[in-house]
Residue frames relative to the residue before (quaternion, step in Angstrom):
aa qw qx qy qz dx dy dz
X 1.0000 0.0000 0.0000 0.0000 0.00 0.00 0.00
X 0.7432 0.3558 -0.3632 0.4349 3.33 0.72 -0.81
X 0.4148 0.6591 -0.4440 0.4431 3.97 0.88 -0.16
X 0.6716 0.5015 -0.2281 0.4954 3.29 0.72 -1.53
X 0.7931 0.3780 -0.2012 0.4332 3.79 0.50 -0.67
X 0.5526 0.5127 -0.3418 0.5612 3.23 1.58 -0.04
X 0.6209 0.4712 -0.3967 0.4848 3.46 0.80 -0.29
X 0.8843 0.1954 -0.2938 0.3057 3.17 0.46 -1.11
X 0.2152 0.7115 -0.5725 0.3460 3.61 1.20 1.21
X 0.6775 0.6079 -0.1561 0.3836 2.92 1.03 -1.90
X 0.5724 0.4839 -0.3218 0.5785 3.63 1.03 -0.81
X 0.5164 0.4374 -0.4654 0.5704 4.57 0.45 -1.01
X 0.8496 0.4768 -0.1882 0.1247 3.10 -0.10 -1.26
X 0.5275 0.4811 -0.2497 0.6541 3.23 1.89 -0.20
X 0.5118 0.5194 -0.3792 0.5696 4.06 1.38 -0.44
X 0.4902 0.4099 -0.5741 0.5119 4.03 0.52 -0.59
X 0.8910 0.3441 -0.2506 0.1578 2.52 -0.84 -2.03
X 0.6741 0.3783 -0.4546 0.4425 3.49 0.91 0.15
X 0.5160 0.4194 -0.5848 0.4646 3.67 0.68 0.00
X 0.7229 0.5574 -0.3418 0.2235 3.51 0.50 -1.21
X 0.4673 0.5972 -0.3781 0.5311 3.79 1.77 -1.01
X 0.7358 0.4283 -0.3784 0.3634 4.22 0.32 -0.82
X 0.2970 0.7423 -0.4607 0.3855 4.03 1.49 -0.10
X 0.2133 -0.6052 0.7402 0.2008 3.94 -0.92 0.78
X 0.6701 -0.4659 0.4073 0.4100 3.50 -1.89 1.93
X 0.7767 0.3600 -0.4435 0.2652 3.77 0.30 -0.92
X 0.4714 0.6547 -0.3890 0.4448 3.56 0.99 -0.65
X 0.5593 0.5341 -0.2771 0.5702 4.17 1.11 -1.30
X 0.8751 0.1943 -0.2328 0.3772 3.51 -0.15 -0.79
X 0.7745 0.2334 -0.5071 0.2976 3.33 0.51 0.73
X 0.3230 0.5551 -0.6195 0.4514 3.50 1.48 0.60
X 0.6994 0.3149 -0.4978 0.4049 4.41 0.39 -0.60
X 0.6957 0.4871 -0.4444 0.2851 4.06 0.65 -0.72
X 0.6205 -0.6183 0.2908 0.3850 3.39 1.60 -0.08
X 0.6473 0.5057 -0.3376 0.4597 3.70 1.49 -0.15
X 0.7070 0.3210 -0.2557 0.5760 3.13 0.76 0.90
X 0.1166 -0.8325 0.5411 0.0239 3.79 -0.30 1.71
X 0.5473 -0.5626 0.5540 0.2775 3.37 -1.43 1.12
X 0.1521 0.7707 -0.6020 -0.1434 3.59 -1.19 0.04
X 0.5853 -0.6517 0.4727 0.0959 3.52 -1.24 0.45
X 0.1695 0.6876 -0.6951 0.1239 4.27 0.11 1.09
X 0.1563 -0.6245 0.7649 -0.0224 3.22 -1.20 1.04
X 0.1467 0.7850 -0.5898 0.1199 3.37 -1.01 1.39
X 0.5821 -0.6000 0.4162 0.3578 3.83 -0.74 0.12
X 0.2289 -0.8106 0.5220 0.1339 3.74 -0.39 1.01
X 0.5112 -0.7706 0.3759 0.0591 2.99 -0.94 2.08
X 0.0365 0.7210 -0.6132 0.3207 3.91 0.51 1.29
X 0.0452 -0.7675 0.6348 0.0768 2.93 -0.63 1.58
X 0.4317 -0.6815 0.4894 0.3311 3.78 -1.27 0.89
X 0.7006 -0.3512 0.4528 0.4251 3.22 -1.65 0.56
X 0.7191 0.3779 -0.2874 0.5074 4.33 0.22 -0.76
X 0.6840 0.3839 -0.5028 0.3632 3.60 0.51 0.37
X 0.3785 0.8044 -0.3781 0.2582 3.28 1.04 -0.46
X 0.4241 -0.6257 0.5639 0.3328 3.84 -0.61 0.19
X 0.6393 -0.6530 0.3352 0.2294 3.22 -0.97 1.30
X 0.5946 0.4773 -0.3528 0.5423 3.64 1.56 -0.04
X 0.6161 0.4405 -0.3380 0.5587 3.80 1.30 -0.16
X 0.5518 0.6793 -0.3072 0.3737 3.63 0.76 -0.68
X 0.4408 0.7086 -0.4070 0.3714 3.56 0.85 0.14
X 0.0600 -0.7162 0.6953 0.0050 3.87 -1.16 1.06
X 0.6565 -0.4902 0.2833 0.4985 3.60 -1.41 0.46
X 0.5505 0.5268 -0.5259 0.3780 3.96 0.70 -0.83
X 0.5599 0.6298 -0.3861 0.3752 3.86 0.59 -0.64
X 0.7588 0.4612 -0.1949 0.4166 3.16 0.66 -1.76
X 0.5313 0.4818 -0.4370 0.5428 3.64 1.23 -1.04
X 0.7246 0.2991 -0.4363 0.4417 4.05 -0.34 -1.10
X 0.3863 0.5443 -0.5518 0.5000 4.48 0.41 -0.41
X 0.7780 0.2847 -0.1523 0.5389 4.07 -0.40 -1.70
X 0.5687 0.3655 -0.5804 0.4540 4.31 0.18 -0.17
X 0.5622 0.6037 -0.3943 0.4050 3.52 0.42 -1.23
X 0.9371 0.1687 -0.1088 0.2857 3.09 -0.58 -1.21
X 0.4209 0.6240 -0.4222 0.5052 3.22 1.67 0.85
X 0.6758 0.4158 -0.3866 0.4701 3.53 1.34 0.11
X 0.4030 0.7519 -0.3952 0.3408 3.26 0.81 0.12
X 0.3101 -0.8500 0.3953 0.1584 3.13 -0.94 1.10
X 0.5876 0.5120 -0.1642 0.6046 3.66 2.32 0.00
X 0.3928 -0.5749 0.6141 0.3716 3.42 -1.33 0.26
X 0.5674 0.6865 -0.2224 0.3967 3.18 1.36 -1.02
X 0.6350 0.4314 -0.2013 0.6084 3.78 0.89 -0.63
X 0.5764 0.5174 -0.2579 0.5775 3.66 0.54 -1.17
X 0.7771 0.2882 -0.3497 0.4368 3.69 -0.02 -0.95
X 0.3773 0.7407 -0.2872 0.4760 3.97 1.42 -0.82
X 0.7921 0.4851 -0.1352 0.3449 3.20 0.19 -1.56
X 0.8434 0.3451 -0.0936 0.4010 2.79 0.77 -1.78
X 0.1826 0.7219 -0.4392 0.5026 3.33 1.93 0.02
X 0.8154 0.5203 -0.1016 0.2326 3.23 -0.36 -1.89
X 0.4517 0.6129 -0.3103 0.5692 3.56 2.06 -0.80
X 0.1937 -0.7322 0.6368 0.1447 3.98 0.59 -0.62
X 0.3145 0.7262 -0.5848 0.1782 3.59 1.04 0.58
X 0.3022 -0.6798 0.5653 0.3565 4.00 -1.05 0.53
X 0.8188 -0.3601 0.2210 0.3888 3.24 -1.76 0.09
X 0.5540 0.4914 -0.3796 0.5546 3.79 1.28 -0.73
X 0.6563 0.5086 -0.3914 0.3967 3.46 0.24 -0.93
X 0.6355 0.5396 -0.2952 0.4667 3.57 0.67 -0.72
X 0.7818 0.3086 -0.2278 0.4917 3.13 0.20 -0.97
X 0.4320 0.6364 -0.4323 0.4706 3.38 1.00 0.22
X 0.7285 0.3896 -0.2053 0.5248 3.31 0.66 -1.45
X 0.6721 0.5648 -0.3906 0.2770 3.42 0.44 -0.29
X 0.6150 0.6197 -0.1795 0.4533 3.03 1.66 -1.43
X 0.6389 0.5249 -0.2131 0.5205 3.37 1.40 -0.95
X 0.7853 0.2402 -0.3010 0.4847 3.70 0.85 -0.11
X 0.3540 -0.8639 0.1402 0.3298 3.19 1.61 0.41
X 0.2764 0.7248 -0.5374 0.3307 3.58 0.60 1.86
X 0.5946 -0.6934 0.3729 0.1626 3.11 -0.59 1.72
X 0.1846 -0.7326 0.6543 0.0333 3.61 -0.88 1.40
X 0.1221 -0.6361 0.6947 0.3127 3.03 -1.64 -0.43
X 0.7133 -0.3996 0.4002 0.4139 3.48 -1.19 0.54
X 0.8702 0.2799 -0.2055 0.3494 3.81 0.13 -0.76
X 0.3400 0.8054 -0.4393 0.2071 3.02 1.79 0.13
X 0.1151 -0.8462 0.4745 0.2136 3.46 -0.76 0.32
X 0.7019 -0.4191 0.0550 0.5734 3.94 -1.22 0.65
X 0.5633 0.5564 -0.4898 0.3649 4.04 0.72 -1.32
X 0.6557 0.5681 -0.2853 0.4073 3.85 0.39 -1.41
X 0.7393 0.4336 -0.1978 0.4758 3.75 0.60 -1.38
X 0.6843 0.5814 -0.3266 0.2950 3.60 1.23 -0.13
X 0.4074 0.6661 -0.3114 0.5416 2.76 2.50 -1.25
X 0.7662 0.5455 -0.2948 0.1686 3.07 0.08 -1.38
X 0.6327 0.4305 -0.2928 0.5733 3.46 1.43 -1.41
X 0.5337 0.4733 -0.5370 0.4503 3.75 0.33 -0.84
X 0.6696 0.4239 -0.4217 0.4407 3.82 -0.45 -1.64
X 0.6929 0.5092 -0.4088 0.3055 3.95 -0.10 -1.02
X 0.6418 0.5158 -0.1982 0.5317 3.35 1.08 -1.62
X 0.9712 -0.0965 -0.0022 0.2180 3.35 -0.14 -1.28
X 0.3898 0.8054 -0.3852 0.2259 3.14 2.31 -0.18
X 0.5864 0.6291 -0.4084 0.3059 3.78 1.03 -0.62
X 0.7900 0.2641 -0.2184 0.5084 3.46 0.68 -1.28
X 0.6034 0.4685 -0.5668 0.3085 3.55 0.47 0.43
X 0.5653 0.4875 -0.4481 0.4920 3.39 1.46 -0.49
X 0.6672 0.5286 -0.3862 0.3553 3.89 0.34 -0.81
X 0.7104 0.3869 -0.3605 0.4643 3.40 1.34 -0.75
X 0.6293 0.4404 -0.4037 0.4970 4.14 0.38 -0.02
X 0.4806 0.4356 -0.5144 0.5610 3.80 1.01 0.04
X 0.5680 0.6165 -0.4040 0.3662 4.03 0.69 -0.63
X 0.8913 0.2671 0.0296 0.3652 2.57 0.47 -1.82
X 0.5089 0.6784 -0.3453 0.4021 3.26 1.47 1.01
């Protein structure tokens, strides 16, 4: 027990000295001349978990892969774009999903652009290969 309580002094005690190392020299000299008093708020640190997230933020790569299986069966750009509408995925989320199935973005891409892109990846080949058929 006491080990255990030595460590986790040691651990406070590395948390001062780094709050205490960010202090401006003037802020130091008057917490040492004494005209200026140190206090202590201990609060809970606000880390939100992956399960609180709304169910449109909630999204891992296994998601994104079934999102891009999905819309690789599709038989429309039109449906595919429909669909993927319907995911409510924001603009990070997108580019997320893209990066994860690797299909170049650009930083300013926006959600209309990031849809072309996954649709074209998923399905733009064989609908073009299949109307070159059937022409």
């Amino acid at each position: 027990m006491q080990n255990t309580n030595n460590a986790i002094l040691s651990n406070i005690l590395q948390i001062l000295l780094h709050e205490l190392l960010k202090l401006s020299e003037k802020d130091l000299k008057d917490l040492h001349e004494g005209s200026t008093e140190l206090t202590f708020h201990i609060s809970k640190k606000k880390h939100k978990k992956n399960n609180d997230l709304p169910a449109s933020k909630n999204v891992n790569h296994s998601s994104y892969q079934d999102i891009y299986n999905r819309i690789e069966k599709m038989s429309s750009r039109e449906a595919a774009f429909e669909y993927l509408k319907k995911q409510n995925l924001s603009n990070f989320k997108l580019k997320q999903m893209a990066k994860s199935i690797d299909i170049p973005i650009n930083k300013t891409d926006k959600n209309e652009e990031l849809y072309e892109k996954i649709i074209e990846a998923a399905i733009g080949f064989r609908l073009r290969s299949a109307a070159i058929q059937n022409s």
